[in-house]
C-alpha positions as CSV (number, residue, x, y, z in Angstrom):
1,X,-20.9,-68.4,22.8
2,X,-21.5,-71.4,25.4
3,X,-20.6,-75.0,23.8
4,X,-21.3,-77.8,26.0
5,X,-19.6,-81.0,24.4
6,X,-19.8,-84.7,25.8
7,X,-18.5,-88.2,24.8
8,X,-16.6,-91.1,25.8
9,X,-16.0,-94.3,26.9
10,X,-13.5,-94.8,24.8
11,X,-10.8,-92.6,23.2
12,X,-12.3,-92.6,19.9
13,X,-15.1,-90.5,21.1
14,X,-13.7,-88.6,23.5
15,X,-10.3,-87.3,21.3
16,X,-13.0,-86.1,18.3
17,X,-14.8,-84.4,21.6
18,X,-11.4,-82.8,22.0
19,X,-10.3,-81.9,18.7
20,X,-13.9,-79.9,17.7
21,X,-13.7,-78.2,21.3
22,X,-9.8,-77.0,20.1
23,X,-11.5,-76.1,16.4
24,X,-14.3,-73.9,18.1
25,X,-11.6,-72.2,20.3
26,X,-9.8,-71.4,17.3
27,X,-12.6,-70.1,14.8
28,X,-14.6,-68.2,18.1
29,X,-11.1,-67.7,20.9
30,X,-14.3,-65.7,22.9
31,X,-16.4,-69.1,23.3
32,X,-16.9,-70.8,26.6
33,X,-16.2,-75.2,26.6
34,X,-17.5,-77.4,28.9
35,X,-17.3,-80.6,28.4
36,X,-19.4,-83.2,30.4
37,X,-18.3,-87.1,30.9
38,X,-18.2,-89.9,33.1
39,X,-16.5,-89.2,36.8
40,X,-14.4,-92.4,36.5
41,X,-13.5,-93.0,32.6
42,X,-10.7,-91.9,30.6
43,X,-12.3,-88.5,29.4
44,X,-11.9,-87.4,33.4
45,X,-8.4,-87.4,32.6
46,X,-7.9,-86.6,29.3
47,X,-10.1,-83.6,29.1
48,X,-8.6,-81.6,31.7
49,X,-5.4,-82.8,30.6
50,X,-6.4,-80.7,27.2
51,X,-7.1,-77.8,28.7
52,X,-11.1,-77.6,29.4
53,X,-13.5,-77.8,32.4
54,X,-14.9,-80.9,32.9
55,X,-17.8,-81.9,35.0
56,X,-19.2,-85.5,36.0
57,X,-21.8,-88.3,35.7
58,X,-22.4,-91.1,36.7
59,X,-23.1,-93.5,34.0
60,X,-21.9,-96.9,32.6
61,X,-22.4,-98.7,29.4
62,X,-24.6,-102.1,29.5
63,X,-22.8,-105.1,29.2
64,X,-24.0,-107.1,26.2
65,X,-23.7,-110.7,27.4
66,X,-26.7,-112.3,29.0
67,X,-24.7,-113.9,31.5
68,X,-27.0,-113.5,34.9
69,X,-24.3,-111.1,36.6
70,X,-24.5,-108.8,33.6
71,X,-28.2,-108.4,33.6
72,X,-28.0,-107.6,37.3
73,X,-25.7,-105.2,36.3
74,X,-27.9,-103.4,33.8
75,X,-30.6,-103.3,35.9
76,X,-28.0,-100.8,37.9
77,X,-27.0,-99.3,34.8
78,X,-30.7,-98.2,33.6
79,X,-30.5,-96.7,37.4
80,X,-27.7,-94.9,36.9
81,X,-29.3,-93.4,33.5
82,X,-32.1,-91.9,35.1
83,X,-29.7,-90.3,38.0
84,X,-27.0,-89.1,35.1
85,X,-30.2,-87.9,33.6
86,X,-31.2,-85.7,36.5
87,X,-27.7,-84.5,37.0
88,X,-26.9,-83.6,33.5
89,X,-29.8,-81.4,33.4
90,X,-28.6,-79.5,36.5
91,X,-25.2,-79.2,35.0
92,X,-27.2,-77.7,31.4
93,X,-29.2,-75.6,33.4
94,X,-25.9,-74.2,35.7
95,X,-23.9,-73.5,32.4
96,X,-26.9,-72.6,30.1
97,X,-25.2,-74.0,26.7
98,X,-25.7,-72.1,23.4
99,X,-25.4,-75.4,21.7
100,X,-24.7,-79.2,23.1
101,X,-22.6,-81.2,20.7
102,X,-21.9,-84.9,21.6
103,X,-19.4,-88.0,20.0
104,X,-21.5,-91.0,21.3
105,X,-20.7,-93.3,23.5
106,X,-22.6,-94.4,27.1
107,X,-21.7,-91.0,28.5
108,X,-23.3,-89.0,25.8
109,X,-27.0,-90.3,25.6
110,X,-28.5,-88.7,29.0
111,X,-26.7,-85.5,28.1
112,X,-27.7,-85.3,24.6
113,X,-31.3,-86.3,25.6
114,X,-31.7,-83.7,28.3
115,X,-30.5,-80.8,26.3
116,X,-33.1,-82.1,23.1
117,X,-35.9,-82.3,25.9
118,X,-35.3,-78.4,27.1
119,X,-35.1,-77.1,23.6
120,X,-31.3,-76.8,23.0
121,X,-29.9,-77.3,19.9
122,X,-28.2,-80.6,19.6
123,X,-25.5,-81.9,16.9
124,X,-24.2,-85.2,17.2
125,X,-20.7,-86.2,15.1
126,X,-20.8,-90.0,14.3
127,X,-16.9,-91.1,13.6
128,X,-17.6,-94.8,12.3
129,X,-18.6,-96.3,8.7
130,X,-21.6,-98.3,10.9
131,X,-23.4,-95.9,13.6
132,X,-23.5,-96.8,17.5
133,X,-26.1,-97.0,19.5
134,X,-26.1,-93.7,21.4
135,X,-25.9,-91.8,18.4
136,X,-28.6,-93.8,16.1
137,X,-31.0,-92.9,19.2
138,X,-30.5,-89.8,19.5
139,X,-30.3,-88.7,15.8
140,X,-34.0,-88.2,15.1
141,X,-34.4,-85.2,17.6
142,X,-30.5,-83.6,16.8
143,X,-30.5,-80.2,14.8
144,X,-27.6,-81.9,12.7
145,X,-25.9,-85.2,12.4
146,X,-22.4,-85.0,11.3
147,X,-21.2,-88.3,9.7
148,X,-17.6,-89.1,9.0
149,X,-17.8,-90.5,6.1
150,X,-20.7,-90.9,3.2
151,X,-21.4,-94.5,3.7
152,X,-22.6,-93.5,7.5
153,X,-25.7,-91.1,6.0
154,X,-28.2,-93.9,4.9
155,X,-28.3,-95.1,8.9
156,X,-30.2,-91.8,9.5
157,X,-33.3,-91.6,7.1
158,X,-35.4,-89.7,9.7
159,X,-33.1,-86.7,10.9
160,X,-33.8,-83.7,10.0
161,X,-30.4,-82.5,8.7
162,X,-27.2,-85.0,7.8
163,X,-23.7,-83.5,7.1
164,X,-20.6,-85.0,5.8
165,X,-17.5,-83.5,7.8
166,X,-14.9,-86.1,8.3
167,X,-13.2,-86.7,11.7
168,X,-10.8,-84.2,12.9
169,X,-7.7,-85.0,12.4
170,X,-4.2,-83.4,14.3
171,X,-2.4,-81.1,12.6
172,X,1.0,-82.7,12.9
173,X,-0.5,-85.6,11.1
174,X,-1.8,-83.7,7.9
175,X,1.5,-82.0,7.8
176,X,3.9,-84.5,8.3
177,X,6.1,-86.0,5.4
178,X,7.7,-89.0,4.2
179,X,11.0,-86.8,3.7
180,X,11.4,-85.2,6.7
181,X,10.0,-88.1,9.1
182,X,12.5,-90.5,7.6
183,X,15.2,-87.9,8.5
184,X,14.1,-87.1,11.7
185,X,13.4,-90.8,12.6
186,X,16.9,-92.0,11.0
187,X,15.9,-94.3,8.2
188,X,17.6,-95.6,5.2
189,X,16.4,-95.9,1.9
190,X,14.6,-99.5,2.7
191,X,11.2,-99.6,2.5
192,X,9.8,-98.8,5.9
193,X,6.8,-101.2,7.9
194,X,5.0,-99.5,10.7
195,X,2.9,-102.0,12.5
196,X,0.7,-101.4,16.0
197,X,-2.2,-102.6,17.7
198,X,-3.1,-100.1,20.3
199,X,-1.7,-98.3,23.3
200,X,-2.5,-101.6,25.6
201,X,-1.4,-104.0,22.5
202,X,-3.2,-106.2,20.6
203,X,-2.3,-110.2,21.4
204,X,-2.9,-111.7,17.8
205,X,-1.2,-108.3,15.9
206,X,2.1,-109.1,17.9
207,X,2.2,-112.7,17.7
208,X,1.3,-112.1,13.9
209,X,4.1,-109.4,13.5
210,X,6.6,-111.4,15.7
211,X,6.2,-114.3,13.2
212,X,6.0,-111.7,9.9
213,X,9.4,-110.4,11.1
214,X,10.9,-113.6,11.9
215,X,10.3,-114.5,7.9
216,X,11.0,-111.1,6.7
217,X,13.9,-109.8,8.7
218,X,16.3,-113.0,7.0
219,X,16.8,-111.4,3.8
220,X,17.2,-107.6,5.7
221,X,15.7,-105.8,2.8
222,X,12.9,-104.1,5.0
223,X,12.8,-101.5,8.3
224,X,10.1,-102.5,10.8
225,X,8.9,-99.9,13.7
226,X,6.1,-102.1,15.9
227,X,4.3,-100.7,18.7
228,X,3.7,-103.6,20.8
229,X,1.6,-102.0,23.5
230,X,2.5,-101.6,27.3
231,X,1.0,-104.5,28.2
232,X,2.1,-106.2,25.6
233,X,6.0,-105.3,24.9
234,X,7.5,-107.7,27.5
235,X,5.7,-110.7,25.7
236,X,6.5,-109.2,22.1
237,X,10.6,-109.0,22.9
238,X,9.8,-112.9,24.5
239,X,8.5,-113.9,21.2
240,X,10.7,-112.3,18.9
241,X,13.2,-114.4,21.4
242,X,11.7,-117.6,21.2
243,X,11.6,-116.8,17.1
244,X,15.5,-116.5,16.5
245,X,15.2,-112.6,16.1
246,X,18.0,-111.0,17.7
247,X,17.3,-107.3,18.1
248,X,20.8,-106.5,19.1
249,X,21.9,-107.5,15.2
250,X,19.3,-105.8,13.9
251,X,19.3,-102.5,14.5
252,X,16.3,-102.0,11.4
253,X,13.7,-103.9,13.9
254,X,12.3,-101.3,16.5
255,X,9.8,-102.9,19.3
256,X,8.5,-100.0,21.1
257,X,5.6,-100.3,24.0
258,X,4.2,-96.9,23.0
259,X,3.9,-95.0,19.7
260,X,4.8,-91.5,21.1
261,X,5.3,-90.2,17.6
262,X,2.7,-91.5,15.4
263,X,2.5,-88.6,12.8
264,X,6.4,-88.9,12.5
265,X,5.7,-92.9,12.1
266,X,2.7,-93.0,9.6
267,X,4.7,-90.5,7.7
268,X,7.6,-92.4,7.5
269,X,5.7,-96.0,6.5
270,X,5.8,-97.2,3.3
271,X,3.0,-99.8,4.8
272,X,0.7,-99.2,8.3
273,X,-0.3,-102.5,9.5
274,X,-3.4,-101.7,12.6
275,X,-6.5,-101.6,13.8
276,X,-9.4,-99.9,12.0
277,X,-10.6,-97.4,14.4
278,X,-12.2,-94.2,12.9
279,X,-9.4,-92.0,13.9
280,X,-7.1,-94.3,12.3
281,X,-8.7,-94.6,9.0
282,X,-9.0,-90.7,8.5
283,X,-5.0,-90.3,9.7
284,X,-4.6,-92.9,7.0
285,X,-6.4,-90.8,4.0
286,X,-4.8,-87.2,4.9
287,X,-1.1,-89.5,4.4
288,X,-2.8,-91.6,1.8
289,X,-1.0,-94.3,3.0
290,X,-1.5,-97.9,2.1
291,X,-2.3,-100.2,4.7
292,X,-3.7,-103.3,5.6
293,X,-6.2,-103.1,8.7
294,X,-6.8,-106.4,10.8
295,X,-10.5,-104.9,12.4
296,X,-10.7,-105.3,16.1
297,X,-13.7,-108.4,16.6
298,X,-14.3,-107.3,19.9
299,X,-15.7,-103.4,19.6
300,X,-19.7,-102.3,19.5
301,X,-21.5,-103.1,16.4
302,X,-18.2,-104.6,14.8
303,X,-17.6,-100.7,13.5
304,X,-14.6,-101.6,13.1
305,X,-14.7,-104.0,10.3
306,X,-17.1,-101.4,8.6
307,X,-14.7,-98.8,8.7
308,X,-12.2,-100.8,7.1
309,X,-14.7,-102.3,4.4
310,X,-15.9,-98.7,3.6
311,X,-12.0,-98.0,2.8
312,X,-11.0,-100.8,1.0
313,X,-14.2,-101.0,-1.1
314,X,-12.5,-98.0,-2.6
315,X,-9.2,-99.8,-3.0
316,X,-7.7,-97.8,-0.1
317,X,-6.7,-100.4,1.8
318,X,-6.4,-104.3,2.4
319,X,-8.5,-105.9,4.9
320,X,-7.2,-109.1,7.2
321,X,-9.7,-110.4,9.8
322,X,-8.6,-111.3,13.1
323,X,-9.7,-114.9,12.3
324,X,-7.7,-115.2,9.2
325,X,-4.5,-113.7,10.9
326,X,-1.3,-115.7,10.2
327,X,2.4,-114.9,10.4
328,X,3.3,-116.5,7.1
329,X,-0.2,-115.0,5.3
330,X,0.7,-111.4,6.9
331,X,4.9,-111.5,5.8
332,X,3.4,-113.0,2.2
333,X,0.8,-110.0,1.5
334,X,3.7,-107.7,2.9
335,X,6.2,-108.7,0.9
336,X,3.5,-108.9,-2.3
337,X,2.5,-105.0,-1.7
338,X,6.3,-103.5,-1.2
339,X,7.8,-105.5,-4.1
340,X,5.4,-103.3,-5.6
341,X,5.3,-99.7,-5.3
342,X,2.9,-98.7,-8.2
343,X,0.4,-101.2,-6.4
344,X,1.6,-99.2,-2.8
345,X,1.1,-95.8,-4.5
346,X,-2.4,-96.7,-6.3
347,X,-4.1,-97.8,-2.9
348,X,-2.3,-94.7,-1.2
349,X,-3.6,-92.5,-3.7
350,X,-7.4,-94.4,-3.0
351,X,-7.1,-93.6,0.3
352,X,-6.4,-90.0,-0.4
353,X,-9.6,-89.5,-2.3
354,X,-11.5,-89.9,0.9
355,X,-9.5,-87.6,2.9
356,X,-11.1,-84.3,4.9
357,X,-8.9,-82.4,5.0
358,X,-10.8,-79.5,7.3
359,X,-12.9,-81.2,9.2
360,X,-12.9,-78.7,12.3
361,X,-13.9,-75.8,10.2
362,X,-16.7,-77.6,8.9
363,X,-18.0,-78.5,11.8
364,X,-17.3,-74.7,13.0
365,X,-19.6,-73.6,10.2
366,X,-22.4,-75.3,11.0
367,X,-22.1,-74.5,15.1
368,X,-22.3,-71.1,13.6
369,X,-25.6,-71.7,11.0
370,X,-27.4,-73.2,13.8
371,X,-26.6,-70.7,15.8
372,X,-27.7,-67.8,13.8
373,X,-30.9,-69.9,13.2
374,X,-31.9,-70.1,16.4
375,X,-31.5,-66.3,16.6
């Protein structure tokens, strides 16, 4: 078996790239991977990194602003399409794929769109509540769309098969428990707060978190882990500074520019305070931790707020918008939800109910239908 996948831009479609390419491996150890992406995006690192053979386009996403040097821009960007085009049909045709399977993003679309035009069988996986781009395009010629969750299926009335299968989610995550964590990461008894806004940081999550723990850390009833962000942890310990928080006499507050641990983290939390990327939200249900998401503004098709909204519809989480971010509104709904734990454990146990649990082998059934279809 040949499985060409592609995806990326960003890490939330090139890690779900990674994680079905690991499932395959598993369920079929004889199947050949290649996975095709942009020569100078994060997926030229990461993929290799991961173990698989990579090979490259050239392709870019549009910018979205109609600002004069963005429409120059595109007009090299539709270029670039039609050469990426050209070139991922040479790389098809080298490799000779059984199947193409693609995550969206910019990189995906002339990939996807070559392999539908020379009669491979195509799947795409959609991760977000709210479809991109890329992937709504591409649907209606795809041999199977695989949505993460149930709310994405109505945004693809016209393909000819929809699937729910989740997002693949690591291992250590679904395993990982509140017991052990808190052992391993050398908490008390006090209700822990785990609190991040991305591996660059997020500017408004650490000012808001600075300010939370200013107001919360007085009465030392709480633990706080925060991942700041590398560009971002310099300015966090500043602002904790300027606050009055002295992190030398309090040894419960941990500022950290990197989660390197996350499963160990989330496990640990009694509340996650982050973004709502896709990835995110399904590590959230396998925990069925409580959280409350403060959507990034700034993503495609504001997915993100419709990835939180799907969850918290379903009491699973509580939503904050970057707009209504505050300190002293963020410490107040904290301290509201942990003087709680009944209200804690019901959204927890919402968030749960959504949970896919095996994702991969899902997704490695239907590789394996198609296939035998074709036959």
């Amino acid at each position: 078996m040949k499985v060409l996948l592609t995806g990326g831009g960003t890490a939330g479609h090139i890690n779900p790239a990674i994680a079905i390419a690991q499932s395959i491996k598993g369920k079929f150890p004889g199947a050949k991977v290649l996975f095709v992406g942009s020569e100078n995006s994060m997926e030229s690192q990461l993929v290799p990194k991961a173990g698989f053979e990579f090979a490259a386009i050239n392709v870019r996403g549009f910018r979205r602003s109609l600002a004069f040097k963005n429409i120059l821009r595109n007009i090299g960007t539709v270029k670039l399409a039609a050469q990426s085009t050209f070139r991922a049909k040479k790389i098809i045709k080298g490799f000779a794929p059984d199947i193409v399977i693609g995550t969206g993003g910019y990189t995906s679309w002339p990939v996807i769109r070559a392999a539908q035009k020379m009669g491979i069988p195509t799947l795409i996986h959609e991760q977000n509540a709210f479809p991109g781009v890329a992937n709504k395009m591409l649907a209606k010629n795809a041999t199977c769309v695989m949505v993460a969750v149930p709310e994405a299926e109505r945004f693809f009335p016209q393909s000819k098969r929809v699937e729910v299968t989740g997002n693949p989610v690591r291992s250590e995550i679904i395993f990982a428990t509140k017991e052990k964590a808190r052992e391993k990461m050398g908490f008390d008894g006090r209700p822990v707060i785990f609190s991040y806004g991305g591996s660059l940081g997020a500017s408004p999550i650490n000012k808001a978190v600075a300010e939370m723990i200013r107001e919360l850390s007085r009465e030392e009833k709480y633990q706080f882990v925060h991942g700041a962000g590398r560009s971002g942890y310099e300015k966090m310990l500043g602002l904790l500074k300027n606050l009055g928080v002295d992190l030398e006499r309090h040894p419960e507050i941990r500022i950290l520019p990197y989660i390197d641990n996350m499963a160990d983290y989330m496990a640990a939390a009694d509340l996650v305070i982050c973004r709502a990327g896709a990835l995110t939200i399904s590590e959230l249900q396998v925990q069925g931790k409580a959280s409350i998401l403060i959507p990034s503004p700034y993503v495609a098709e504001n997915h993100q707020y419709h990835n939180a909204m799907a969850l918290a519809k379903r009491g699973g989480a509580v939503v904050i918008e970057e707009k209504d971010l505050t300190g002293s509104g963020l410490a107040q709904k904290v301290k509201e939800l942990v003087s709680s734990p009944e209200k804690l454990k019901e959204i927890g146990k919402n968030a749960r109910k959504g949970a896919i649990y095996d994702s991969g082998d899902r997704i490695c059934a239907i590789v394996e239908d198609v296939l035998k279809a074709k036959k």
